[in-house]
N, C-alpha and C positions, 0 to 999 in steps of 0.2 A: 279450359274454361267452360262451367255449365251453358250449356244452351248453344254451345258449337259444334256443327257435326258436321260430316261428310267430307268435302274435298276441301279441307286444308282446316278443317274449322271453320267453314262460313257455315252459317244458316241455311238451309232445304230453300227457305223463302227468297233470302233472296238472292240463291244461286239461279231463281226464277224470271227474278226484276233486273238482274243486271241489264245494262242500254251502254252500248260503247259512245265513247267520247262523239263527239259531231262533229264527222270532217267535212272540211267547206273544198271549193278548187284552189282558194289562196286566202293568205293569211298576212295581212298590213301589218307591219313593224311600227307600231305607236305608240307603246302602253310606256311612258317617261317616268323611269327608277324605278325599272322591272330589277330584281335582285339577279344578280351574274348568278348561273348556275351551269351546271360539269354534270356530264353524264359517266354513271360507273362505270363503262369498259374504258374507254378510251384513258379514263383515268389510272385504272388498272395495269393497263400494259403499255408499254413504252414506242406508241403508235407516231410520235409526233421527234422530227430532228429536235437537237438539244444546240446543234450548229448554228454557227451567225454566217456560214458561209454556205455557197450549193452544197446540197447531199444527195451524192448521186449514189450512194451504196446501198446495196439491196439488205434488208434490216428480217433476219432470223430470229424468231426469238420463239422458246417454248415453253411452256407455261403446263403444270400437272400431264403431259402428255400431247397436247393438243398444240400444233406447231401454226406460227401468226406469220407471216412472210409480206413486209410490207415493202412496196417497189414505187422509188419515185418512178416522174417525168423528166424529160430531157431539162425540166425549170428547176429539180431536184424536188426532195422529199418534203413534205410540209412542215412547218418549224413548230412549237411550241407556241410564238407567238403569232402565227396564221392559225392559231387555235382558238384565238380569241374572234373571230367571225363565228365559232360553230358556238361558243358558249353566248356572243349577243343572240344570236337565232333560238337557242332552248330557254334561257330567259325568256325572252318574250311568249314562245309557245307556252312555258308554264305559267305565266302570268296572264296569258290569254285562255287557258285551260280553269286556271283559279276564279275568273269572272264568267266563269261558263259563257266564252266565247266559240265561235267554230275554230278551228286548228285543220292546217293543211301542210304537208310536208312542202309546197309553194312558197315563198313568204317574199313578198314585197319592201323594202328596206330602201330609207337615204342613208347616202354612205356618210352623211354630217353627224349623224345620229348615233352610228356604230363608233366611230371613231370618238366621238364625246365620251360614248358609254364606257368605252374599252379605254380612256384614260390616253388618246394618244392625240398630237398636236393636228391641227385641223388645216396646213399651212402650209406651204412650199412642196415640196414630193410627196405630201401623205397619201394622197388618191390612187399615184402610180404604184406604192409601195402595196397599194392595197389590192391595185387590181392585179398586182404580182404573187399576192396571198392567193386571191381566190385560183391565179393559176395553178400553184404548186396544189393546193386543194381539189380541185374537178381531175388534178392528174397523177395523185398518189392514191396506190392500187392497195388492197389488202387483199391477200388471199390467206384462207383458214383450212386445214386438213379436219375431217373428224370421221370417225369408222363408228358406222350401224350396222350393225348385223351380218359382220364380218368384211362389209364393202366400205371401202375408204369414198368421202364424198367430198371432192375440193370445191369452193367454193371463192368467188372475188367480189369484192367490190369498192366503192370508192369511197371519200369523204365526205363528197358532196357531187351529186349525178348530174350538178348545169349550174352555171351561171348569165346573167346577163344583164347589159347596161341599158338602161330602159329613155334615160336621158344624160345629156352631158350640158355643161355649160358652153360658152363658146369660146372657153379657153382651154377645151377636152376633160374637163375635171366628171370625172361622172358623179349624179344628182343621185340618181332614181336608180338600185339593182333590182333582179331578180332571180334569189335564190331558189334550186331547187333539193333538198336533203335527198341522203340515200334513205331508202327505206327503213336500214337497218338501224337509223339515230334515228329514226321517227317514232319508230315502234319505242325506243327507249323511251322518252317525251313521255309519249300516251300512257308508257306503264308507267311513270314518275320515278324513274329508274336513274334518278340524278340527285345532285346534290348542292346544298349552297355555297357558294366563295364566300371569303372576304373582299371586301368591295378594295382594298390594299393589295389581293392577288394585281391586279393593272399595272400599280407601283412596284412590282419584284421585278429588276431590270435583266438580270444574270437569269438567263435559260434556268441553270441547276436549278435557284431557286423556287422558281416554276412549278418545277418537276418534281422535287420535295414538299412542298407546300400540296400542289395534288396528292400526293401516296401519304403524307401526315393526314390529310382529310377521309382519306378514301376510309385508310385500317384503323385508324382512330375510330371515327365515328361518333358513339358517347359516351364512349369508353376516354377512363382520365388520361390515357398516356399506351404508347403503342413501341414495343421493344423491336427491334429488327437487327442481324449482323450487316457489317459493315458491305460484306459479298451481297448476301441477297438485293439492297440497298440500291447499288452498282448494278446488279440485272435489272431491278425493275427500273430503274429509272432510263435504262437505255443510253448508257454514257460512255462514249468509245474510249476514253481516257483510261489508261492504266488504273490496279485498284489504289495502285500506292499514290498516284495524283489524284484520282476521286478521293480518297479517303484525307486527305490533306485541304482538298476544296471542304468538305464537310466539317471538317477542323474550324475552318476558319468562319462556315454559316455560324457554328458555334458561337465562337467568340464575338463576332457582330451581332448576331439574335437578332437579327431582324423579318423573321418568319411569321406573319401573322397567324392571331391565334394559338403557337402550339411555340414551347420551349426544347430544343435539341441541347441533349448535354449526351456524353459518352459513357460508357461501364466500361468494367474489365471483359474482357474476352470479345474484343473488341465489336462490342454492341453501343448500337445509338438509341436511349430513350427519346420518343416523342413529348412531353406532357402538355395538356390540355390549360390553356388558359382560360378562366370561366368557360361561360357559355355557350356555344355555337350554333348560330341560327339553322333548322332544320325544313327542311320544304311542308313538314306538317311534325306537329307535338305530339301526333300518334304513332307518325309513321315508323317501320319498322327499322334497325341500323341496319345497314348492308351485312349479308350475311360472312360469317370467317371463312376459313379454306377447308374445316371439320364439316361443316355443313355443305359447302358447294362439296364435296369428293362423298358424300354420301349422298346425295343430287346424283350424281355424275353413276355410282353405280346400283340406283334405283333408271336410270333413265343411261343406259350406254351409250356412248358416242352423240350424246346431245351437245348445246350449246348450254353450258349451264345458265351462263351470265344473260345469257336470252330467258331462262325457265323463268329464272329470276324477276326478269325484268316484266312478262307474265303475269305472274303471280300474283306482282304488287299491281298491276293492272286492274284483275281481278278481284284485289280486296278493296282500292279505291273502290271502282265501281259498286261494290258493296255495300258500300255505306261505310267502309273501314270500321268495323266493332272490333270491338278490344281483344288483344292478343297476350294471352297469358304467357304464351311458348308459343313465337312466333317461327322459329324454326321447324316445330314440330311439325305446326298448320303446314309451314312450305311445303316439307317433306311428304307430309299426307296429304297434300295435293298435287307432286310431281307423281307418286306412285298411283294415284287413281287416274290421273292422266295416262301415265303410261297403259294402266287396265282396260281401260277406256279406247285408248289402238293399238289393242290388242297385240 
């Protein structure tokens, strides 16, 4: 696009002006029908149990090279639906980002609130159930392998670095939390490295469905419809289930079609189309689709042993803060602003 140059296609000027977001020490959970929104890694890779039961099994999984090794607590590994505390907290951070509020990886939350937002009953065990979430949360570990310059450099951390109950009723029911995010979802936030639900995701009661409805969102994108084999399908989702009962379960999301937004039917050679039901609300009408795996693996060897999914999430940092001007080839810009980064440290 005329009039873009330099590190990705932004403008000289205001690769100048850029001002990072404003972080505060903490951040009130208040903003009422903030849109559910999902951050892309986590979306990506099969971080979260798919179990209704403990999982206490140590979860391998690798991904273009780059090996993910995520390890419950003795409470087991975090489910799918203790993943809905992490997506009320990034709602609200992009909804407090969108009113050019302060943002702080802190965030202050009533749990009457979360549980309203996240579509779950307000009444009998929910509070316990919850504060059973945030345990498996603060105590499921991630750790990542990734090789620079010949040196392998391991790397851990968690979901969520702290919680705490700030008040309770005087029936123990807790009022008031205090969350604290890892770093590593916060940086995502700020670079708006996320994406919008359907407010129907709360309503998908079956784990699988869950975990389908994310990876249709994810490689979709705005693109009409997203092909995948049935194997690959089975990896990303992270489903200990044999292929032949996975792929029987997805038979039958089939035939119910109750997946919001996107339609699953089957091909031959045993592929599942995703297709695109109308429209799908996007965090901004500029912003760019999350990039495919052509573009992150030529990332990957412009910048070796990086995190691509981190460049990424950079990037789009980067050109918010920009002003976001129009992106003819917004792949290209990535690309020619991962390699001048790279030139850049030398």
């Amino acid at each position: 696009m005329a009039g873009l140059t330099g590190a990705g296609g932004i403008p000289a000027r205001m690769r100048r002006d850029i001002a990072p977001p404003v972080i505060g020490d903490l951040f009130t959970c208040d903003i009422f029908g903030a849109s559910p929104k999902d951050d892309l890694a986590t979306m990506e890779h099969p971080i979260f149990s798919l179990s209704t039961k403990p999982d206490l099994r140590v979860l391998r999984y690798e991904h273009n090279g780059a090996l993910i090794e995520v390890t419950p607590s003795v409470k087991g590994r975090a489910t799918i639906f203790d993943k809905d505390i992490l997506i009320f907290c990034i709602s609200q951070l992009m909804a407090g980002l969108n009113a050019g509020r302060e943002v702080s990886r802190k965030l202050q939350l009533k749990a009457h609130d979360l549980l309203m937002a996240t579509g779950r009953d307000t009444g009998g065990d929910s509070y316990q159930r919850l504060r059973e979430a945030f345990e498996r949360l603060v105590g499921t570990r991630i750790t990542t392998n990734l090789t620079t310059g010949g040196i392998e450099v391991t790397s851990g951390f968690g979901l969520i670095e702290s919680w705490e109950i700030l008040r309770k009723t005087r029936g123990g029911r807790m009022v008031s939390v205090m969350v604290t995010l890892s770093d590593w979802l916060f940086r995502a936030v700020v670079g708006r490295s996320v994406l919008t639900l359907s407010r129907e995701y709360f309503g998908l009661r079956k784990p699988l469905e869950r975990r389908v409805y994310e990876l249709a969102r994810k490689h979709c994108g705005r693109q009409p419809e997203w092909r995948v084999s049935v194997a690959v399908l089975h990896k990303k989702a992270g489903s200990a289930a044999p292929l032949r009962v996975f792929r029987a379960a997805i038979r039958k999301m089939i035939d119910e079609a109750g997946l919001p937004d996107y339609t699953m039917s089957e091909e031959p050679c045993d592929v599942i189309r995703f297709s695109r039901n109308g429209l799908v609300e996007d965090e901004s009408a500029a912003l760019p689709a999350p990039f495919g795996p052509e573009v992150l693996d030529a990332a990957r060897a412009l910048a070796a042993g990086a995190d691509v999914y981190a460049l990424e999430a950079e990037w789009r940092a980067f050109w918010v803060m920009s002003g976001q001007p129009r992106l003819t080839a917004p792949d290209r810009a990535f690309l020619g602003w991962v390699n001048a980064r790279v030139a850049d440290r030398g």
